[in-house]
N, C-alpha and C positions, 0 to 999 in steps of 0.2 A: 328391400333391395331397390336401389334406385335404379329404375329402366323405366328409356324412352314410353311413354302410351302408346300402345300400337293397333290399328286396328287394322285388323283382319281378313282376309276375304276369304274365300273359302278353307273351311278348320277340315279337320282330323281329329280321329278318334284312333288311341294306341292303347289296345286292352292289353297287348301282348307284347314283349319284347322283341328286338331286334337283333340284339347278340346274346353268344353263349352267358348261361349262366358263370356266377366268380364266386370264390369263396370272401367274404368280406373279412373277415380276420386273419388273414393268411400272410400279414407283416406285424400282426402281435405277438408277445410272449405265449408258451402253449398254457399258462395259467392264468391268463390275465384276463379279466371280466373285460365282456364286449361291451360298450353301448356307442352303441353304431345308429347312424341318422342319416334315412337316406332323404335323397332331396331329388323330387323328380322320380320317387319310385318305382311307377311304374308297376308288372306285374312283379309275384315276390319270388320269381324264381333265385331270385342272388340269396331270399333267406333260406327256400327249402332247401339248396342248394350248400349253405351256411351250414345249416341245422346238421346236414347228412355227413359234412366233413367232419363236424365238431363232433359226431354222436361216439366214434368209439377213440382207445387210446390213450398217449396223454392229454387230451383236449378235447376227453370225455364230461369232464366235469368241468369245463369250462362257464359258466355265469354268460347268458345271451340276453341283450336289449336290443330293441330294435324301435326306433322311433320315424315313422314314417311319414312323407309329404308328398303330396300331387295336387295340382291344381282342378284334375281330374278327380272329380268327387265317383264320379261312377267306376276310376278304377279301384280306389278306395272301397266302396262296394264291392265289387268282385274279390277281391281279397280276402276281405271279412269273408263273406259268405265260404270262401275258400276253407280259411283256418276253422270255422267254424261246425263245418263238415268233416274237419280233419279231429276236430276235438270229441265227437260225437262215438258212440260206443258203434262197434263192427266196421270202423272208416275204411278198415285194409280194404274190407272184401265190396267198397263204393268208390273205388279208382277207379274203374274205367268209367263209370259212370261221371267223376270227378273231371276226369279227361276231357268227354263230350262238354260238360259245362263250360270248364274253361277254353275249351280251342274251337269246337265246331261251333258252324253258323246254325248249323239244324241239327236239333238233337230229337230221340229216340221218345218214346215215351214215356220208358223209365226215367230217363235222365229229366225229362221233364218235369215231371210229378214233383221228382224229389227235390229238382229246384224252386217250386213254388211251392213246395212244402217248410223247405227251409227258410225261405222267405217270409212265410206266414210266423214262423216263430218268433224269426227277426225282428218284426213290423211288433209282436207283442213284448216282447222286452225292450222295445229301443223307445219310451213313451218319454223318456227322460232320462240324464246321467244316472239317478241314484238308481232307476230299475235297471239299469242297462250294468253296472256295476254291484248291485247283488243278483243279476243273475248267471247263469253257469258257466255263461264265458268274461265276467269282468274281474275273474283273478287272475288272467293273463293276458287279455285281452282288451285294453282303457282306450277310452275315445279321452283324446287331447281338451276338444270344445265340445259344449253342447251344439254349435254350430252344424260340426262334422257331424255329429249325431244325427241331428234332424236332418240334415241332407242329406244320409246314407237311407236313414227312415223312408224319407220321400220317395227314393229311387228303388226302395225294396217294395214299395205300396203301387210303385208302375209297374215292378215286373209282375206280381199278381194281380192285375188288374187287367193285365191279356188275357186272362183265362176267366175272367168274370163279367166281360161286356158281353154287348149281345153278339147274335152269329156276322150280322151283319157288316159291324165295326170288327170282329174280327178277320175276317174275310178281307175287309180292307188294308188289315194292317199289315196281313201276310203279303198282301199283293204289292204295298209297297213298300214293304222291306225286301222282297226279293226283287222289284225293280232297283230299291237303292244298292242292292250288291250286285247288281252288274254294272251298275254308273259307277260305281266305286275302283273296279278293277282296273289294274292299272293297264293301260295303252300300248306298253313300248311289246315290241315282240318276245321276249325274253327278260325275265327275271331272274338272276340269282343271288338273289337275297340269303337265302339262306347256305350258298357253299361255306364263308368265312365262317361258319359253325365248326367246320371241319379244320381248321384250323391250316398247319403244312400240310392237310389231304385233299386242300382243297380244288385242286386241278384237277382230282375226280369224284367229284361233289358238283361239280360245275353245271351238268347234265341234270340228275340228279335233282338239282334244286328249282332248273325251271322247271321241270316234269311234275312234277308235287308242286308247285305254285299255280299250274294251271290247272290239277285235281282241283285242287285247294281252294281254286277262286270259280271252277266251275260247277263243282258239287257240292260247295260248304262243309266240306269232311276231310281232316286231315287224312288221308290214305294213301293207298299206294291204287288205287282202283280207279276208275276213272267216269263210273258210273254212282251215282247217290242210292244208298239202301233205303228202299221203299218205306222204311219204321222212321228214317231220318227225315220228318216231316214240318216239324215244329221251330218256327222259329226263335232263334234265342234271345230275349228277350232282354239279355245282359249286354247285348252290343246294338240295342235296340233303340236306348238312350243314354245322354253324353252333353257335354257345352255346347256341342254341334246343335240339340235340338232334340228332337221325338224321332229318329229318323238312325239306322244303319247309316253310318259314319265312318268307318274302319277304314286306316291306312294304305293305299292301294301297294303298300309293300310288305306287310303282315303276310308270315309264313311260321304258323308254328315250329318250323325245324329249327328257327334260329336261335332258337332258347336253348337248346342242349346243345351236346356235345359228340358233333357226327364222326367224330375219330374213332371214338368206340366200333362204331359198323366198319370203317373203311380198313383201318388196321387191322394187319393178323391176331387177332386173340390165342391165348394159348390154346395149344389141341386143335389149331386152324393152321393152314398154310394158303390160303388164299390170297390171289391179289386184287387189291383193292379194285381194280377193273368190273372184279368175279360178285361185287355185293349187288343185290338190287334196290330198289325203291322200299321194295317190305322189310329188306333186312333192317334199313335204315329207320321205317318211320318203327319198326318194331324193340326198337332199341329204345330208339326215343321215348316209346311210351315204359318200359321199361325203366329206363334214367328216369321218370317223373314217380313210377311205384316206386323207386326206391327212397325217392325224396319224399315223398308223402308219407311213407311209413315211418323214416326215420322222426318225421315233426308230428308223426299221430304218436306215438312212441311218448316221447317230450312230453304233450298237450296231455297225454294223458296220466302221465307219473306226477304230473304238475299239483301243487298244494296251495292253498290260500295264501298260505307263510311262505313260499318260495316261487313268486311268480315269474312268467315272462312275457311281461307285458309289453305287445306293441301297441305303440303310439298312434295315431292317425291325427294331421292336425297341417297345418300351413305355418311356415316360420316366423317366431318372433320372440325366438328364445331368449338372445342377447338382451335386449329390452327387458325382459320378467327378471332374468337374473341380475342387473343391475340395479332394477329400482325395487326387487323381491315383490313385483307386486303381480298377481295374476290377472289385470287389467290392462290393454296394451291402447295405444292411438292407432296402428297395422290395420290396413282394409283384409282380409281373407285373402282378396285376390283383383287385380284389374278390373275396374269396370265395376266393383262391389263399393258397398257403404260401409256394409256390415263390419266390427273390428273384431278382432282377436279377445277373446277372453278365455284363457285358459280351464280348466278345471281345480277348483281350489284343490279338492281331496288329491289328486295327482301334483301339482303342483307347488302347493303352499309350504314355505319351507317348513314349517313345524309338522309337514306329515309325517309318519312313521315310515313310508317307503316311497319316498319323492321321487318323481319322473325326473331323469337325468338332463340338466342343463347344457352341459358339456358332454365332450362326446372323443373318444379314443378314433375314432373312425368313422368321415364323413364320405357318404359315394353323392356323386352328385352327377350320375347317368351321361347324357351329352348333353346337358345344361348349357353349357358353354356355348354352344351348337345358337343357342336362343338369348342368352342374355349377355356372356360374351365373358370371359375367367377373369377379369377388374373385377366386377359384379359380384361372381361367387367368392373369392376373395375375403373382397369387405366384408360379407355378412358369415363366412365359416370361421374365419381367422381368431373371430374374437372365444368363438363356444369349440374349441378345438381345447384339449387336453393336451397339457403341457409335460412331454412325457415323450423319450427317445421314440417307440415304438407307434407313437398317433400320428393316424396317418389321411391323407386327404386325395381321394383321388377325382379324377378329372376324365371325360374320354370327348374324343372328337371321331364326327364323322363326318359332317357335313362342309370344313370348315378348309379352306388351301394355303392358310396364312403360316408361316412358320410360327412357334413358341414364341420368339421376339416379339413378331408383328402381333399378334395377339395380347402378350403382355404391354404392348404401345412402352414398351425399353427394354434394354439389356436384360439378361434371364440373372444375370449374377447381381447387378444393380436392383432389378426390381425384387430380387429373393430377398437380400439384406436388408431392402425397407420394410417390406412386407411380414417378414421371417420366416416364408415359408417357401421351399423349392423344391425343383422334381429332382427326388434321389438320383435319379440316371444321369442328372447334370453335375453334380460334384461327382460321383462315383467313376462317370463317363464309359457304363455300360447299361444294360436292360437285359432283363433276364425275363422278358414280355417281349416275346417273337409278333410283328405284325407285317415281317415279310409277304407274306402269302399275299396281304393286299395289294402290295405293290404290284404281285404279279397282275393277280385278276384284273389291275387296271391298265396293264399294259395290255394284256391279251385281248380283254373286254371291252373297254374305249370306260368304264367305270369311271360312276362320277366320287362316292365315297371312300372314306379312308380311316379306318377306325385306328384310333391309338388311344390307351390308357396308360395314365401317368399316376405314379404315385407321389406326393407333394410330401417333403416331411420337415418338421421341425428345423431352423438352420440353427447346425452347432451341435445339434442333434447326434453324431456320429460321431462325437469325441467322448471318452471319459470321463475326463475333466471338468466336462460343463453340467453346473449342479445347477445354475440359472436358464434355462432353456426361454425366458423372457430377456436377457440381457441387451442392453441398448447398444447401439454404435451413434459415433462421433462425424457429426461432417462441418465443414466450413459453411458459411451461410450463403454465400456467392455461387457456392457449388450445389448446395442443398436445392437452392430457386432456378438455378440453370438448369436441374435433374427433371425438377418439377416441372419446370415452362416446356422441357422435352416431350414428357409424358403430356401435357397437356395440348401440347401438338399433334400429338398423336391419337390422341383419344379422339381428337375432333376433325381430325384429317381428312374426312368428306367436305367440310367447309373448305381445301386448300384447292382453288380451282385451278392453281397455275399445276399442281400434280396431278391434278386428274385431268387434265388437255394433255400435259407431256405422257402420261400413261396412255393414252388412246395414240397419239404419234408414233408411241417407241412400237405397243402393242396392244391393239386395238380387242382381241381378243380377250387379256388377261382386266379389262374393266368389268365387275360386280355390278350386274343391274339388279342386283337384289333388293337395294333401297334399302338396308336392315340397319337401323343405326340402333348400335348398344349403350351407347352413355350420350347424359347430357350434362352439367352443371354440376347439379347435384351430386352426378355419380362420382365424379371429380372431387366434390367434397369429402365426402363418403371415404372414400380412399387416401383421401389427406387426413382425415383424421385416424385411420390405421398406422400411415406412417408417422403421425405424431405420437403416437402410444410405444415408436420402435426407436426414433433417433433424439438424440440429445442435440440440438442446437439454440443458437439465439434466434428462436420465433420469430422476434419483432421483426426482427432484418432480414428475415428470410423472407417473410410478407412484403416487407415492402420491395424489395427487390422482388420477386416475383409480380404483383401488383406492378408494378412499374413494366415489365418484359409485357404485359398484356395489354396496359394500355399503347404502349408502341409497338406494336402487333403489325404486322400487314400482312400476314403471311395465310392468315384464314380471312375469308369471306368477309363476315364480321368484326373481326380484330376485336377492341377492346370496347366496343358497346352492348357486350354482350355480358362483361363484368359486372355493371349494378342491374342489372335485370335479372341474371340468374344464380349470382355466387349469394348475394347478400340475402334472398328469400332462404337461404337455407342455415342461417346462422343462429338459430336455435341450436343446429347441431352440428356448429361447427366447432372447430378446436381453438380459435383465435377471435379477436375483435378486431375491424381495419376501421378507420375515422373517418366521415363524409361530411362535410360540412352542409347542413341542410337548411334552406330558407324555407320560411314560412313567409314569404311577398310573392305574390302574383306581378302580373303588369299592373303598372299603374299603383304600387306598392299595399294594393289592399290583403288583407289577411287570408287565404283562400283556405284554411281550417274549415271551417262552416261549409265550404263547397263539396265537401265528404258526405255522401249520401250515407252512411252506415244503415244499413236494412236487416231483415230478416228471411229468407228466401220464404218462408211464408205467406208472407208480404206480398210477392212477387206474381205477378202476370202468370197467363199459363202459358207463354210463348217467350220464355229470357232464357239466357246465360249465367253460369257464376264462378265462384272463386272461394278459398282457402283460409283458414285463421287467421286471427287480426294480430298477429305479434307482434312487440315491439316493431316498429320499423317499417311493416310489412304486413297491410290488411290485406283481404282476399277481396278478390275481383271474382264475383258473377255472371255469367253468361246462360242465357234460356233459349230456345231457339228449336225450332220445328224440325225433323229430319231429312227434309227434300233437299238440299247441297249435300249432305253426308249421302244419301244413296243417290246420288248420281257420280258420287268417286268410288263407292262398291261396285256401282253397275260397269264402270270402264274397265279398272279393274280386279274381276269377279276372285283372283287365284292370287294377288298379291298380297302385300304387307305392305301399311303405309304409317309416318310419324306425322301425328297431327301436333301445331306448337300454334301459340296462340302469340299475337304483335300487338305495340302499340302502335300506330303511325302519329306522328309530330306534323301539324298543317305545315312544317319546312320539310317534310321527307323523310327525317329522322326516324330511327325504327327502335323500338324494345322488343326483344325477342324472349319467347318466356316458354322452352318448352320443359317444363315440370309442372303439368296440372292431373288432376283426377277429372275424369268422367264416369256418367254414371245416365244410364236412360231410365228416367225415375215421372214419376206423378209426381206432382207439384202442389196440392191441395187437400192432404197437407202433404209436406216432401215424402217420398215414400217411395224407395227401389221399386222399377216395376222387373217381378218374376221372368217375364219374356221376354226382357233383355231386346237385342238388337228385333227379333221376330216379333215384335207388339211395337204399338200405336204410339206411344209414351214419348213426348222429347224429350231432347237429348242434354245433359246439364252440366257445364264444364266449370270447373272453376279452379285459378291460379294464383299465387303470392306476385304481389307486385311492390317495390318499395315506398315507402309514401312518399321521400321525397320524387317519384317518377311524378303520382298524381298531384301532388302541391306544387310544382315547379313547372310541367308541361301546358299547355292549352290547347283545346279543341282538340285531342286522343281520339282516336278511331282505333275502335279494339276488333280486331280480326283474329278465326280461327283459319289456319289452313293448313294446308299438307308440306311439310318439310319437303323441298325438292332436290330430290336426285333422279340422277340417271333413269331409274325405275318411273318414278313418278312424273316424268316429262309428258307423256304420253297426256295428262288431264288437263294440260295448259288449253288444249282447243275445249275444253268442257267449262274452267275454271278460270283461266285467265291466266296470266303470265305469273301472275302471282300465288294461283293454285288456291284461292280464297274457298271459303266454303261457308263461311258466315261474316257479316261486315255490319257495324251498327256505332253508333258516335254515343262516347264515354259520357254524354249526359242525358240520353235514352233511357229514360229510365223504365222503359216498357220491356225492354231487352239487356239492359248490365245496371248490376247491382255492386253498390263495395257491402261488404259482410263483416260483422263483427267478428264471425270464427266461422271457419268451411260449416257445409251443411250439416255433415257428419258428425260432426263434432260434440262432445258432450261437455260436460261444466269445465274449466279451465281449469287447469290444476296448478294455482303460481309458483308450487316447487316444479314442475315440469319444464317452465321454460329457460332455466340455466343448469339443464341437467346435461351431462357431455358421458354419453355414452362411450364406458372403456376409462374415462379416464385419462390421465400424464401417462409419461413414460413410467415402467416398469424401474425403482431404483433399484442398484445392486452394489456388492463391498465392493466386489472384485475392479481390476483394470476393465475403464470401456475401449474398445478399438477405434481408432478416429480412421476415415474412410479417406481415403485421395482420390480423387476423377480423374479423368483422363481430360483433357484442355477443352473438349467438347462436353461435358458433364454427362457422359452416355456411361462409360465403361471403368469398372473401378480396378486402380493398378496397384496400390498400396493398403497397408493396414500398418497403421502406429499405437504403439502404446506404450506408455510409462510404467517402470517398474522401479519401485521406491524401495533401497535397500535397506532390510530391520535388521535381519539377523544377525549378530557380533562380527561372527568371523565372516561373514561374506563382507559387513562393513571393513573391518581391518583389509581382507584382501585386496578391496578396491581402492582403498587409502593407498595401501602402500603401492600400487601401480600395476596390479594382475590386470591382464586382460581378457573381458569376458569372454566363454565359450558359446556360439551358441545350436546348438543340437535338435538335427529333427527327431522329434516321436513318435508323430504319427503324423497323417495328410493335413491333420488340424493344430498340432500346438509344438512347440519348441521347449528345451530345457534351456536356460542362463545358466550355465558353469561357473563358479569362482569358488578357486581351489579345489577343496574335498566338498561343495555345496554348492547343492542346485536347484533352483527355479523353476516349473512348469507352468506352462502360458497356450491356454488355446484361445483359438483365432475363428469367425463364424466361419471361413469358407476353407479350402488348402490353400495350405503359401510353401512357399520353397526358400528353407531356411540357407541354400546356398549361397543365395544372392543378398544374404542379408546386409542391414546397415545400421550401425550402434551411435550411440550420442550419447558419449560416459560423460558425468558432471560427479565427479568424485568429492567435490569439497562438498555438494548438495548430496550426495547419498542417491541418486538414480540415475537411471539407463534407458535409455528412449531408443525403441527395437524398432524397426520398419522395415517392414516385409513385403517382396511383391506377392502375388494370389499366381496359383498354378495348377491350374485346370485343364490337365493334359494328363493321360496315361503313360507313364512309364519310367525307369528308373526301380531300384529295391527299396527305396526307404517309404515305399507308399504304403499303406494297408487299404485295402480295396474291398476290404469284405471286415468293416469293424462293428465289429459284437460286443455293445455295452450294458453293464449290468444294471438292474430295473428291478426294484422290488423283490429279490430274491431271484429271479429268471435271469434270461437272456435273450439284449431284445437285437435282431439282425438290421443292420440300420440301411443297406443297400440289396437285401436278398427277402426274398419273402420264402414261406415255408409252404409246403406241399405234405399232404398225408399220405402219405402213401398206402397206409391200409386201407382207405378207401378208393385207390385208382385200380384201374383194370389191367393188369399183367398184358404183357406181349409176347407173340412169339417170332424170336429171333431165326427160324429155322430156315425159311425161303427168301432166300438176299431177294429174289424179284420182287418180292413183296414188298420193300423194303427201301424199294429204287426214292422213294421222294427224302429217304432219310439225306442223300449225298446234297442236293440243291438246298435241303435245309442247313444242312450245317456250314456250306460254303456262303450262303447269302448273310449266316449271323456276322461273319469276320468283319471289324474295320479294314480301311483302307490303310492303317498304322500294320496290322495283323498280317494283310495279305501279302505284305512288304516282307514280311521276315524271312521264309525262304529262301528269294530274293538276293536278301541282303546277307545270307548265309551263305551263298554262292560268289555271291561277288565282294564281299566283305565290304557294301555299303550300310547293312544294316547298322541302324541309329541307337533301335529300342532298347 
């Protein structure tokens, strides 16, 4: 994934979820094998959660994969240990005990034991894959890397390791773990984190949730009590350590209520007539734990019917799937994660395509938590789109919480423009309904002054919702003029922090609604990244489209930057681009001498114990090294201790002239020989950056001065008096060789692979027999108004008709395709988005034998020739392409008997209406209505 470098100031630790548990398969077929990849997983409530809908029914025997990712290796741990306890013989009757593990801060003594009991077992099968894989839990259970393995190992060999030092260090550890949970707690006077659990009950949940938030954070024990049980002594040891450090870390807005589902308590149950007012705090958290036995039994149930020969194996590993499956090789160039050296190597036996039961590549269904929230939905995009399963029913969802930008501004273009290049969009936006109520929030944040806003989208295949379409990769058509205006759009927008004349009229217009967040989600790269998605989706003249784009950037004014930010940051990433653009490159210095030989090529080996560095030597583009002590870098932590800042690294030209380069890796490693240091930012170790630079920059420039500094926004103004105007944090001249190094291949880096570097991930466009759709834009290349396509007439008698002078019919069928009429025979033609065959526009060429149809797009409800709810057949099932499914065997009846009870049902079903909806009455009255 291409995202800015970010560092940090003070992290979090999220063992625990923040919203209700979801069923992950709950928009598949009821027969259809799961394999589902979450990304950002998080704790596994969505699977036990999963497991428990799936267990009885028709989607009892449903086939479950779960292939898991967190950059959070210590959640990862918690997990494991989870399932693992759950696979274990008598699991029913160690719930509550399972409970304390995962939620409280101080557990019991029992609950103790048997945590570092199980951890002892851990630490001996986890010595290696192949132990960790024949023993009792590696037939359902596989570690992706041996990476993830040893780093689960390490974390299980801390938590027993409390219980084995001396008194002394114990004694200390308690004391500051339970200072770090009261610095952790959050400030503001009231927390209701957890009411959105409750879903439309949440107006009285609201109470409720600060009440249990301040148990919660004053006693370490989920309860309804408000005093800590004298046995709840021990601290736990699983929230103990984290990225944060050796240290209690937890999110000062962690509330275990928010993982289930508090409607259960607040609703009348049947053989209840109570109103929601009438529940208490017990009834609530007693439910709660209740909804967790129930989930835990159903996946000890599972875990334990399980066979060697029918496994279900979750995954644990960090993404880099796309890559394995492309080159089929279980070797990747992917660091683990930020800030790491280490690369991705899968596990052959799980992996290798010749194994007997290969870990799933692709994926019917990808959750990617509030991802978005952090890396920004271009990001996830790029890297799901391509291992997503091509399949009416796969489905990709998304959730925001943190984020106020509408769908558009997030997508940086149109929702229907960026769907068609992409080919994937939120069902609710062709369907133009949601049957995902997030009403409630809106309230809480009127009522509350609330800053979050939770919504989940489900993304699905575009084209996806017709019958018709047997190609669900089928390409669209655009002009190349329109293809690079779209682009140059999207490119404006992606980078729209750089537009300083928008961000002075945004503070004039309203001064308030300016983001000092400072969080920039793409750079260059990401921009690449994403061009070559949509080069896998649209059929154009490339050449032309390049250079017309190309040309819109160099006459740019409109960012900061403009177009000197083209050979600095588009060209280092052309290994994996989709196109080649020509530079013409001199080998003369001044003075016409040959300045080749002036390339230091090193080996950071080589190197000082105090430089800087840089990236592979590819064609074009050697890596620049940089070493450098850490005293500028924490004195922009020390300013600001709680933000987020993008560090990007410059050339300066002795005329002024600037290269901006922000796509580099860093990495705070030993130097002697290179070697990651373990304690990261909290150790001694400088700091080592290194970045692709073009050669023609270094053969063509004189006397460079290579700077790291902090990307400045709004946020980061604040370090100009620490840093300078310029926000520098390291400065050293590009023939320093004490301090920047050019590098044959980043430090990381292992032998060159010469097939690797003209490998293009993904590929061309998808070919297909059928008609492509050519796309028309609107005169600003934002919003698309037409779809054309040619329809070449075979068949006898439709040719005779059209000879002799019939005129074609043409017929809607559904929101997505049209029938062509001529005479007794007919044509069907779908279309990626709805069009409305009303308005349609024919161009018969009778002596040629075709029909050239153009259609506008109609993205409005209403009207009878819609279908709004279309059910396409799938492998013998039926997959709902706007509706998802609900079990109902496994939800909790209600009772209807006490309308008081019942009072929040009326606000909820008035607030689902559109403003189209709330008209009809209205319009029935007065005989204006349209619908």
């Amino acid at each position: 994934m291409a995202h800015p470098v970010l560092w940090r100031g003070k992290q979090f630790f999220y063992p625990i979820g923040n919203t209700s548990a979801v069923c992950l398969t709950q928009d598949l077929c009821p027969s259809e094998k799961a394999d589902v990849l979450l990304l950002g997983c998080g704790d596994p409530r969505h699977i036990l959660y999963t497991v428990y809908t799936n267990s009885v029914g028709s989607q009892g025997s449903r086939k479950l994969d779960f292939t898991c990712c967190d950059i959070e290796s210590a959640v990862i741990a918690r997990n494991v240990l989870l399932f693992t306890l759950l696979a274990d013989e008598g699991a029913a009757q160690k719930v509550p005990q399972l409970w304390n593990i995962f939620f409280h801060f101080y557990l019991d003594k029992a609950s103790h034991d048997l945590l570092i009991s199980q951890c002892r077992r851990l630490v001996e099968l986890s010595s290696d894959l192949d132990s960790w894989n024949n023993g009792p839990y590696g037939h359902f259970l596989r570690m992706c890397t041996g990476d993830t393995l040893a780093e689960l190992r390490r974390l299980w060999q801390l938590y027993v390791k409390t219980t084995t030092c001396s008194s002394s260090k114990a004694k200390a550890f308690a004391s500051a773990y339970a200072a770090d949970v009261k610095e952790c707690r959050a400030k503001f006077e009231h927390v209701f984190t957890a009411s959105r659990a409750a879903g439309p009950l949440s107006m009285y949940a609201l109470k409720m949730a600060g009440d249990h938030y301040n148990i919660y954070w004053e006693t370490g024990v989920c309860s309804a009590v408000r005093k800590r049980p004298s046995e709840m002594s021990h601290p736990n040891p699983t929230l103990a350590y984290s990225l944060v450090g050796d240290k209690f870390a937890v999110h000062y807005g962690t509330d275990p209520l928010s993982c289930f589902h508090l409607a259960e308590a607040l609703a009348p149950a049947v053989g209840s007539s109570r109103h929601p007012d009438q529940f208490t705090l017990k009834d609530v958290v007693n439910v709660c734990k209740t909804q967790f036995s129930r989930w835990c039994t159903s996946v000890s149930k599972v875990l334990g019917s399980q066979r060697p020969s029918s496994p279900m194996p979750t995954h644990h590993t960090l993404l880099s799937l796309g890559y394995s499956r492309t080159t089929k090789s279980t070797s990747t160039p992917f660091a683990v994660a930020p800030w790491k050296t280490a690369c991705i190597t899968f596990d052959p036996d799980a992996y290798r395509t010749d194994t007997q039961s290969p870990a799933p590549t692709t994926f019917n269904v990808i959750d990617t938590s509030n991802l978005l929230d952090y890396v920004g939905v271009l990001n996830i995009i790029a890297v799901t789109s391509p291992i997503l399963q091509r399949t009416p029913s796969a489905t990709l969802y998304t959730e925001g919480l943190a984020s106020e930008d509408t769908l558009a501004q997030q997508l940086c273009g149109d929702i229907a423009t960026m769907g068609l290049f992409f080919g994937l969009i939120p069902a609710c936006f062709v369907s133009q309904f949601t049957n995902r109520s997030n009403m409630h929030e809106h309230i809480v944040r009127l009522s509350q002054n609330a800053t979050q806003n939770h919504e989940r989208l489900a993304w699905k295949l575009i084209g996806g919702a017709e019958k018709l379409v047997t190609d669900l990769d089928c390409p669209i058509d655009i002009a190349p003029e329109q293809l690079a205006g779209v682009l140059f759009n999207v490119y404006l927008n992606m980078f729209s922090h750089e537009n300083v004349a928008q961000r002075l009229a945004m503070v004039k217009q309203s001064p308030e609604t300016v983001k000092l967040s400072g969080i920039i989600h793409y750079h260059r790269r990401s921009f690449v990244e994403i061009l070559g998605v949509v080069k896998r989706r649209v059929i154009a003249d490339w050449d032309s489209t390049m250079n017309i784009f190309h040309g819109k950037i160099r006459n740019d004014r409109t960012l900061m930057t403009g177009g000197k930010l083209l050979p600095g940051s588009l060209l280092p990433a052309a290994p994996y681009w989709c196109f080649q653009c020509g530079l013409a490159v001199s080998t003369k210095g001044a003075g016409g001498a040959s300045r080749r030989e002036a390339l230091r090529l090193s080996r950071l080996e080589d190197a000082p114990a105090n430089s800087l560095r840089r990236p592979r030597c590819s064609s074009g583009s050697p890596p620049v090294a940089l070493t450098r002590s850490r005293r500028g870098w924490d004195t922009c932590v020390t300013v600001r201790p709680k933000g987020r800042s993008n560090p990007e690294c410059v050339l300066f030209h002795q005329h002024g002239f600037r290269h901006h380069y922000d796509q580099q890796a860093k990495v705070i490693a030993k130097l002697h020989p290179f070697k990651e240091d373990a304690t990261g930012r909290y150790g001694t170790s400088p700091l080592v950056v290194w970045f692709w630079v073009p050669s023609i920059v270094l053969l063509n420039e004189h006397r460079l001065t290579v700077v790291l500094s902090v990307l400045s926004t709004p946020a980061t103004c604040t370090l100009a008096t620490k840093r300078g105007l310029d926000l520098s944090i390291f400065r050293a001249d590009m023939g320093d060789e004490q301090l920047v190094h050019i590098l044959r291949q980043r430090p990381d880096a292992g032998p060159e692979n010469p097939e690797e570097k003209n490998l293009q991930i993904g590929g061309g466009p998808t070919k297909t027999s059928g008609p492509c759709a050519f796309v028309t834009l609107d005169g600003e290349c934002k919003i698309p108004l037409s779809f054309t396509t040619r329809v070449d007439i075979i068949e006898p008698e439709m040719k005779a008709s059209l000879t002799s002078g019939a005129t074609p019919i043409v017929k809607q069928v559904s929101m997505h395709s049209i029938a062509i009429v001529l005479g007794d025979n007919s044509l069907q033609f779908p279309f990626p988005l709805p069009i409305d065959a009303k308005k349609v526009k024919l161009r018969i060429a009778r002596k040629s034998l075709y029909i050239e149809v153009t259609l506008p797009l109609k993205l409005a409800l209403g009207g009878t020739d819609m279908d709004m709810f279309p059910v396409i057949p799938q492998g013998g099932d039926l997959a709902l392409w706007s509706m998802h499914r609900v079990n109902l065997d496994q939800c909790v009846p209600l009772s209807i008997a006490n309308e008081k009870a019942l009072g929040w049902v009326n606000p909820h079903v008035s607030l689902m209406m559109s403003e189209r909806e709330r008209s009809i009455p209205h319009g029935l009255t007065t005989g204006l209505n349209t619908a």
